[in-house]
Backbone bond lengths (Angstrom), bond angles and torsions (degrees), N, CA, C in turn:
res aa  C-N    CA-C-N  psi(-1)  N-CA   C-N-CA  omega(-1)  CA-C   N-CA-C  phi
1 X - - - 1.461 - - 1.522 109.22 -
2 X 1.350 113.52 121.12 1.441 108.58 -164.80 1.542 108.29 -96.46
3 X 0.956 125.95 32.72 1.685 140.62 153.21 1.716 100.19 -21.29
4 X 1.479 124.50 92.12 1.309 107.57 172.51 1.440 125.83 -90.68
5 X 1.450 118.32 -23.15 1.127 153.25 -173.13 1.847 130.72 -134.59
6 X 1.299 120.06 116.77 1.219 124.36 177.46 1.630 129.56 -149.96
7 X 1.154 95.10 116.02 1.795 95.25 177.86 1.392 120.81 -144.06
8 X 1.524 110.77 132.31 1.333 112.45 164.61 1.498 115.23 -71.03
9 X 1.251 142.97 112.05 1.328 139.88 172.15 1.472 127.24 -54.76
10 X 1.732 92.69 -57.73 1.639 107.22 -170.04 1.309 90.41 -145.01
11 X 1.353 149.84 160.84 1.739 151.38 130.94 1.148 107.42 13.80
12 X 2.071 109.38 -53.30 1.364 107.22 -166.16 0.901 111.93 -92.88
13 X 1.133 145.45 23.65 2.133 117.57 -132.69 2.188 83.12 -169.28
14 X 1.331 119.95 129.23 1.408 108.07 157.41 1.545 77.42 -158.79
15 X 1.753 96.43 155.28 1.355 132.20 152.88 0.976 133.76 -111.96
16 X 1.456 126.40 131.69 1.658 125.90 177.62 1.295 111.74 -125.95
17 X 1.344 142.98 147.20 1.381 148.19 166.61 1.823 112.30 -112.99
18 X 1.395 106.67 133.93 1.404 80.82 167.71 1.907 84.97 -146.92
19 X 1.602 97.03 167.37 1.123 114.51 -165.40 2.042 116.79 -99.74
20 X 0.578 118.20 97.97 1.323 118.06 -173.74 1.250 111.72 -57.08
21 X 1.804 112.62 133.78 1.230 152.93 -174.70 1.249 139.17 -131.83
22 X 1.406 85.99 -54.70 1.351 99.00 176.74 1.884 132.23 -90.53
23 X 1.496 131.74 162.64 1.782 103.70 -164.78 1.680 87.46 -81.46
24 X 2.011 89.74 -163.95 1.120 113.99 -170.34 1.919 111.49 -48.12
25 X 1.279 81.45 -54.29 1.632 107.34 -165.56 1.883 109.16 -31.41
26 X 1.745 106.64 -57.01 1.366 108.23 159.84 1.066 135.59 -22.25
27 X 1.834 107.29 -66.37 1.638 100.60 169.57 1.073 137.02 -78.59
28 X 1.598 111.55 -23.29 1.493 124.93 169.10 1.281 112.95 -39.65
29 X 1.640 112.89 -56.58 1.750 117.32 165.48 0.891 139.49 -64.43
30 X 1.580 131.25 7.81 1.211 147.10 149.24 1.883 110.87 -103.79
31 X 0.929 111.02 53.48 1.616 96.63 171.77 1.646 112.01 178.74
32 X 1.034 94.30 131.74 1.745 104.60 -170.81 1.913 120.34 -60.72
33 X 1.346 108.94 -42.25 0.877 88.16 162.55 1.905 156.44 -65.02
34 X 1.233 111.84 157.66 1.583 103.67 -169.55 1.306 118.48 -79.32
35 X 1.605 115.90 150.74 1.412 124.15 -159.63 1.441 109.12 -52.92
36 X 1.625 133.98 137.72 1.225 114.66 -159.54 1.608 107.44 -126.71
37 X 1.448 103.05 114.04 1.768 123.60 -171.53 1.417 107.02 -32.31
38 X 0.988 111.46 151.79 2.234 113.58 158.94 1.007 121.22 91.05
39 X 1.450 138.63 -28.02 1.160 134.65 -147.52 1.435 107.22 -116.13
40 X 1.294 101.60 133.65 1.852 102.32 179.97 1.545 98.27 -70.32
41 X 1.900 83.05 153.36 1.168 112.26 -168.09 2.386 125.17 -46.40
42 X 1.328 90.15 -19.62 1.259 130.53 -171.01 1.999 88.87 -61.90
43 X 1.074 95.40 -97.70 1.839 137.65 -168.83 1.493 69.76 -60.92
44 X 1.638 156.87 -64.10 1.656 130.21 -158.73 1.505 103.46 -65.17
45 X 1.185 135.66 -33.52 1.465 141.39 -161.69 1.639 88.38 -82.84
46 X 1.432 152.86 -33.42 0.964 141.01 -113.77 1.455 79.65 -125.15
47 X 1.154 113.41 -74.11 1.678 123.34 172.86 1.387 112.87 -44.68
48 X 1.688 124.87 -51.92 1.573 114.82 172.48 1.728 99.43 -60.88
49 X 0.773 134.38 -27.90 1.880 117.03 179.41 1.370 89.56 -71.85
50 X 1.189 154.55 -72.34 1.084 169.09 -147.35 1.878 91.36 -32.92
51 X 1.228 94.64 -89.20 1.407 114.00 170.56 1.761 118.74 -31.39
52 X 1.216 112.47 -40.61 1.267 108.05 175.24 1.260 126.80 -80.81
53 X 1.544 114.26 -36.32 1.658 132.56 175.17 1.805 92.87 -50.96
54 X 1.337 112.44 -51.34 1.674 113.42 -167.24 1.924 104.85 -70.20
55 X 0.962 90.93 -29.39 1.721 95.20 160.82 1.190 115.75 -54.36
56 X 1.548 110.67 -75.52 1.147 122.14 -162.19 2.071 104.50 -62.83
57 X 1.221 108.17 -41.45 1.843 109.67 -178.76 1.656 100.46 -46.12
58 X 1.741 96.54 -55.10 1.788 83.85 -165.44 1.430 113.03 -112.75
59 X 1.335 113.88 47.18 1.274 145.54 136.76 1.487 84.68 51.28
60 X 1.604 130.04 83.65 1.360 159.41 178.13 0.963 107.96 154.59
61 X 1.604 112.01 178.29 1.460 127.65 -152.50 1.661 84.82 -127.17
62 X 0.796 105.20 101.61 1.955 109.87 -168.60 2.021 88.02 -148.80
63 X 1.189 125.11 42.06 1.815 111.61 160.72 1.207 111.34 -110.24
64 X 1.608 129.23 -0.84 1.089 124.26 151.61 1.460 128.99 -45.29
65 X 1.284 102.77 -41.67 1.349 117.62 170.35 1.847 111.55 -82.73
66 X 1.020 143.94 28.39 1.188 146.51 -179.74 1.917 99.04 -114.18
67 X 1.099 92.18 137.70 1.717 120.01 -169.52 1.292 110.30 -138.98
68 X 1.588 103.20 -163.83 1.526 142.10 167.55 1.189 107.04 -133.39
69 X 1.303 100.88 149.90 1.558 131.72 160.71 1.609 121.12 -88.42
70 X 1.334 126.81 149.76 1.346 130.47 -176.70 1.931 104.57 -41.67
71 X 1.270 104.41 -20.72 1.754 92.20 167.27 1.362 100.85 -144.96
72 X 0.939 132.00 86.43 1.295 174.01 102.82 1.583 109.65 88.36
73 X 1.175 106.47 24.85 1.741 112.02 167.13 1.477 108.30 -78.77
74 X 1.722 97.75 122.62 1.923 91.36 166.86 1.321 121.98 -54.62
75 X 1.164 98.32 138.40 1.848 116.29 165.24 1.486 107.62 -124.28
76 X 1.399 111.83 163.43 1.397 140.02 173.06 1.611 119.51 -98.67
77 X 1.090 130.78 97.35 1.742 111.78 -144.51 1.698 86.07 -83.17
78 X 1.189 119.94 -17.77 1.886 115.87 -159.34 1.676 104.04 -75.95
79 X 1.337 115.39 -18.27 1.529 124.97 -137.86 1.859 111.32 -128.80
80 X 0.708 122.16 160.76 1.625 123.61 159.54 1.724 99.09 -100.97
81 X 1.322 120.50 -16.55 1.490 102.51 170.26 1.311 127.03 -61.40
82 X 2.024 123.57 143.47 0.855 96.02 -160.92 1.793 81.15 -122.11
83 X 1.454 110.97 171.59 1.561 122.90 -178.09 1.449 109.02 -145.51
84 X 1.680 114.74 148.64 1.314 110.61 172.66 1.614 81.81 -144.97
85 X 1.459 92.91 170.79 1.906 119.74 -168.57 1.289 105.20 -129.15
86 X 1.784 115.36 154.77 1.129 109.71 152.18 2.242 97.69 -152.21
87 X 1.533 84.17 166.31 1.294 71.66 -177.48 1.259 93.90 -155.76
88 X 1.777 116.86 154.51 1.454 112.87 -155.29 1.783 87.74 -154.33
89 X 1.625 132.41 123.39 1.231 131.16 -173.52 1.937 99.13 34.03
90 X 1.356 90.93 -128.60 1.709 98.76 -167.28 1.310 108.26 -63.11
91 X 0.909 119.80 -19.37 1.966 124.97 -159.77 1.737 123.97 -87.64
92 X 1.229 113.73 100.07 1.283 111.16 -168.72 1.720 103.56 -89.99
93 X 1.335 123.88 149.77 1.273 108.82 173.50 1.633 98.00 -131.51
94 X 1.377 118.05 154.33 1.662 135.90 -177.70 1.337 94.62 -116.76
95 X 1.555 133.39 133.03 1.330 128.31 97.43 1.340 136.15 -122.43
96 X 1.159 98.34 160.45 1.663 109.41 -173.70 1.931 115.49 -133.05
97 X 1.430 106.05 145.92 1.460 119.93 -177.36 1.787 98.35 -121.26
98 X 1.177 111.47 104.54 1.856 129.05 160.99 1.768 88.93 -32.30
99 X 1.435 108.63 -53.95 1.989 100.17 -149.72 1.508 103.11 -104.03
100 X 1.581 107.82 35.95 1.582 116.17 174.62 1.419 124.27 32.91
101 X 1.004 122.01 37.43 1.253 141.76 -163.82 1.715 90.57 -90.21
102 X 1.659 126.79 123.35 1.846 114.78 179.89 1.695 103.82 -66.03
103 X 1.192 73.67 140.94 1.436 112.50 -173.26 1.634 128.26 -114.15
104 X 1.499 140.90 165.72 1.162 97.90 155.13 1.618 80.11 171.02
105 X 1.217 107.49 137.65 1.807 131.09 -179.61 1.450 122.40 -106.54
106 X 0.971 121.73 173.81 1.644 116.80 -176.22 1.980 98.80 -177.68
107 X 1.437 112.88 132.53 1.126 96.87 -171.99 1.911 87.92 -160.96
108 X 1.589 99.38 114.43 1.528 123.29 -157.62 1.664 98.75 -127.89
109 X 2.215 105.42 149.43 1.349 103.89 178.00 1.471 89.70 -94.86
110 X 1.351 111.56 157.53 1.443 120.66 135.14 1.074 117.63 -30.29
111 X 2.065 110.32 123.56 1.113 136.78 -160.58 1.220 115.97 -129.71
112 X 1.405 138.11 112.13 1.404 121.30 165.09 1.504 143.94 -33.09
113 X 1.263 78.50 -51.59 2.151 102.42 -169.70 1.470 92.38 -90.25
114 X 1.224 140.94 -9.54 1.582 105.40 149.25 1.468 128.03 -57.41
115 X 1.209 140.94 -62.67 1.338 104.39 -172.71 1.685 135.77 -50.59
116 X 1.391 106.73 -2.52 1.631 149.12 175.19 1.200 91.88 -49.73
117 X 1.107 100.55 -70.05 1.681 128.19 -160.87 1.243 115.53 -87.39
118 X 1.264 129.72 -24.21 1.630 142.16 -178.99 2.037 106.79 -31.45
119 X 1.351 101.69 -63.52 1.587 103.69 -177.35 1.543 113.84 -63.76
120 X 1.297 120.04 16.01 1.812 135.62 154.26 1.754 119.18 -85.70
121 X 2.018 106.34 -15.75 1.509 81.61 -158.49 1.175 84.67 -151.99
122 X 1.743 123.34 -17.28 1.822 126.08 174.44 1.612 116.77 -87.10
123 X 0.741 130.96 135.81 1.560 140.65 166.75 1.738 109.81 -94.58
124 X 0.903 117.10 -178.00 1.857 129.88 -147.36 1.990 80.81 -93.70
125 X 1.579 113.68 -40.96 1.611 110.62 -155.02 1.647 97.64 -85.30
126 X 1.567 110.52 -4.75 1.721 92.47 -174.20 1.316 99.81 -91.95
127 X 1.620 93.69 153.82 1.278 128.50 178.77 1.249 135.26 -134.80
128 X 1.451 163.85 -156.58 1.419 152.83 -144.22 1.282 126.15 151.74
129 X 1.053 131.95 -179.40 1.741 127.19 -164.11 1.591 90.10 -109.51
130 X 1.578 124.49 -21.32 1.416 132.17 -158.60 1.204 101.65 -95.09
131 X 1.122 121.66 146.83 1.860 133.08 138.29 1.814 108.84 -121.07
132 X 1.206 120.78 48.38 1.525 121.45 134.54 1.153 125.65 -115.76
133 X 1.890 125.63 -112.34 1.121 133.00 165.14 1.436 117.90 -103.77
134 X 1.451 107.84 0.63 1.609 99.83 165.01 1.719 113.23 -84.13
135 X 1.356 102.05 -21.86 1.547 94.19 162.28 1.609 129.22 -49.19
136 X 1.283 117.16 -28.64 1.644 108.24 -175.42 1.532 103.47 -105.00
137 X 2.102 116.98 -15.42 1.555 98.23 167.10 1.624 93.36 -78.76
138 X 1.503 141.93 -63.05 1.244 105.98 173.55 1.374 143.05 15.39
139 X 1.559 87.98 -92.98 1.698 92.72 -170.02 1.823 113.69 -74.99
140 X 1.286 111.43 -19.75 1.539 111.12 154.17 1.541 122.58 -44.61
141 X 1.312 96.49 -68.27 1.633 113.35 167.95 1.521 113.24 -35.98
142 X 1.445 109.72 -77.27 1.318 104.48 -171.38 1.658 133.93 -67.30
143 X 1.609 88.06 -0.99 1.713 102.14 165.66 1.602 123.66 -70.35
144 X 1.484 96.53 -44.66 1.187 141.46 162.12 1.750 105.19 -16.54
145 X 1.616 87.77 -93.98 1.917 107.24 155.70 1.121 114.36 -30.47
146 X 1.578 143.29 -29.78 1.516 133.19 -156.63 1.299 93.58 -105.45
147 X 1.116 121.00 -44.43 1.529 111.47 -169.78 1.310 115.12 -88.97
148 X 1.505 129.61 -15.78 1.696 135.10 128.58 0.872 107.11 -42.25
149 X 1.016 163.64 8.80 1.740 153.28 -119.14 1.614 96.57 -138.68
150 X 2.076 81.53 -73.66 1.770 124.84 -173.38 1.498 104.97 -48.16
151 X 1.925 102.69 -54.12 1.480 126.63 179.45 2.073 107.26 60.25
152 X 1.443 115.99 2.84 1.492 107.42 160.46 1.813 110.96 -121.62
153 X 1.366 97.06 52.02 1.382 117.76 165.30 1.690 117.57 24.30
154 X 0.973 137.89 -109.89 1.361 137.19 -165.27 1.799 120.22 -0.35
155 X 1.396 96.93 45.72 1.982 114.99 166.12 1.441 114.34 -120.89
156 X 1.329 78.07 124.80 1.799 105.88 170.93 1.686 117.70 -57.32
157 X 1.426 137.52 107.82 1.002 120.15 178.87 1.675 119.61 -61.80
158 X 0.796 113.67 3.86 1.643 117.33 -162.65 1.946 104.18 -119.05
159 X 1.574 104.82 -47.31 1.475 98.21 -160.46 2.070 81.49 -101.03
160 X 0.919 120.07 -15.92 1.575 98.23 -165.35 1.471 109.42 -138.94
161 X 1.202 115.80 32.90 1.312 137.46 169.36 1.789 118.68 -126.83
162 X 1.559 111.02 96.36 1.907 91.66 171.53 1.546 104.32 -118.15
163 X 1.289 97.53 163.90 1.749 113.75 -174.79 1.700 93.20 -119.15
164 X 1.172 130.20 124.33 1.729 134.55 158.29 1.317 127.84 -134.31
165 X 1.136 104.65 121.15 1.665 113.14 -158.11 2.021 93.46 -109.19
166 X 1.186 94.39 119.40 1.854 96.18 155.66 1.349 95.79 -124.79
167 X 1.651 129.24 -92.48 1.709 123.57 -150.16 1.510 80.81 -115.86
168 X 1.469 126.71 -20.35 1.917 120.59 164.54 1.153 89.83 -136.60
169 X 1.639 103.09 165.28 1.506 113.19 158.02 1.259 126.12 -111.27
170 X 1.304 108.97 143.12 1.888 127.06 176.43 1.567 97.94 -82.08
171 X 1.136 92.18 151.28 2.023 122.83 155.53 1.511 86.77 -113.54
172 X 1.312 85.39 145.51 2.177 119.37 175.79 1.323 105.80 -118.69
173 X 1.099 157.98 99.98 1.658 150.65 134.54 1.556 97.54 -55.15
174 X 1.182 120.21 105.05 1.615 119.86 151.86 1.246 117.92 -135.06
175 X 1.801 120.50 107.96 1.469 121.09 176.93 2.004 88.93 -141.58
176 X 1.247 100.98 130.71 1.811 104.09 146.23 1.365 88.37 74.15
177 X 1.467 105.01 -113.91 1.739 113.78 -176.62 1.721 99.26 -97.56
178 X 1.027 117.97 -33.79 1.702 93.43 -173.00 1.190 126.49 -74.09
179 X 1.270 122.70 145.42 1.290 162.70 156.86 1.411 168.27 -63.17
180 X 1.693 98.37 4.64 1.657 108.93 -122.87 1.928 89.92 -109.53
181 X 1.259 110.01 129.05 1.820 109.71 158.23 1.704 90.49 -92.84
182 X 1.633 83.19 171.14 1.556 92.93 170.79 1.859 82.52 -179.30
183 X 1.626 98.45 135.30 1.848 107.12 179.50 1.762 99.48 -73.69
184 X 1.394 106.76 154.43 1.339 89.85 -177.32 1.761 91.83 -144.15
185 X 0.968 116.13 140.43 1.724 147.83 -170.64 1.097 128.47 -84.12
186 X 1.136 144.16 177.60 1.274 147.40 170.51 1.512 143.38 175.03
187 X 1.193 155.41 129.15 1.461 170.94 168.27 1.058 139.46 -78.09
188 X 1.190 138.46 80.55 1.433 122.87 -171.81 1.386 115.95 -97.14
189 X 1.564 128.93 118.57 1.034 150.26 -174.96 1.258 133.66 -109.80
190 X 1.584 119.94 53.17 1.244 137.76 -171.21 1.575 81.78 95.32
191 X 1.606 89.53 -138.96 1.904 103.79 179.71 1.478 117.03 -77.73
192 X 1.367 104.11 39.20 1.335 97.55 -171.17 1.767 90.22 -129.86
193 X 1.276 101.52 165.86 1.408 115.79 -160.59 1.867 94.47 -135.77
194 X 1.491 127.57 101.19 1.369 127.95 -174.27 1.951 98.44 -97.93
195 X 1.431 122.13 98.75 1.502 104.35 -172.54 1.893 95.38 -126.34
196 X 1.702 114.99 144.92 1.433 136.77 -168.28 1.166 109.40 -155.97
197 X 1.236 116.03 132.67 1.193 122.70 167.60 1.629 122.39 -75.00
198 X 1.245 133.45 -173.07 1.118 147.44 -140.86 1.429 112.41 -133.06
């Protein structure tokens, strides 16, 4: 069982990662929902783990009930719990909040062409626990989390997204009327970077 990663956070709140190995067929046989048309083979394996990891966290077969929202954040229609995903090559990641409170994960390899790319998605005020190249998957990452977070999309990574690190770091949502801090977390797992807010 390739379980690479697991934590209960709070009562409400756990994360699990697991690493894909095994084919379709595996998860298909663990999970209620029906086989789902269209999707390359890639993105079907990615989403059937999806479904099963959320099985396996809250220990029932409840992904039948797993959806979208009018902009495309999963929901749970049975539940006030709320869950977000991320998935990066083999690595699927789950979390979930019992008291539906938004939420939202992000979990990326080490990348070259980000710091390339950095003046697309960093502003002058972000900051990080890093001074190498985990500094720009960092603050990628944990942008990542905020706007999973928000989950009704229309944020600027640059003008309405900040990352600030002193002894923890905050996520900022500020556009129009919003407002929002939220502490935001993190894992490093080989070259992998596991980051959630709080």
């Amino acid at each position: 069982m390739p379980l690479v990663f697991e934590q209960q956070i709070t009562s409400a709140k756990k994360i699990a990662v697991w690493q894909i190995t095994e084919p379709l067929d595996f998860f298909l046989s663990r999970i209620s929902a029906p086989f789902e048309q269209g999707l390359n083979p890639k993105r079907l394996l990615e989403k059937t783990c999806c479904s099963f990891l959320l099985n396996y966290i809250l220990k029932e077969q409840i992904d039948q009930f797993l959806g979208n929202d009018m902009y495309g954040k999963p929901i749970l229609s049975n539940t006030k719990t709320s869950v977000s995903f991320s998935h990066t090559k083999d690595l699927v990641a789950c979390y979930i909040d019992l008291d539906g409170n938004d939420i939202g994960i992000d979990i990326e390899h080490l990348r070259k062409q980000l710091p390339a790319l950095s003046k697309k998605f960093m502003n002058e005020e972000d900051s990080s626990p890093f001074d190498d190249e985990w500094h720009y998957l960092f603050i990628w990452s944990a942008k990542e989390v905020l706007y999973k977070m928000w989950g009704k999309k229309n944020l600027d990574f640059y003008k309405d997204l900040k990352i600030i690190t002193s002894t923890d770091s905050e996520g900022f949502i500020q556009k129009e009327e919003l407002d929002i801090i939220t502490k935001i977390k993190f894992h490093k797992i080989n070259d992998v970077i596991l980051t959630y807010n709080l």
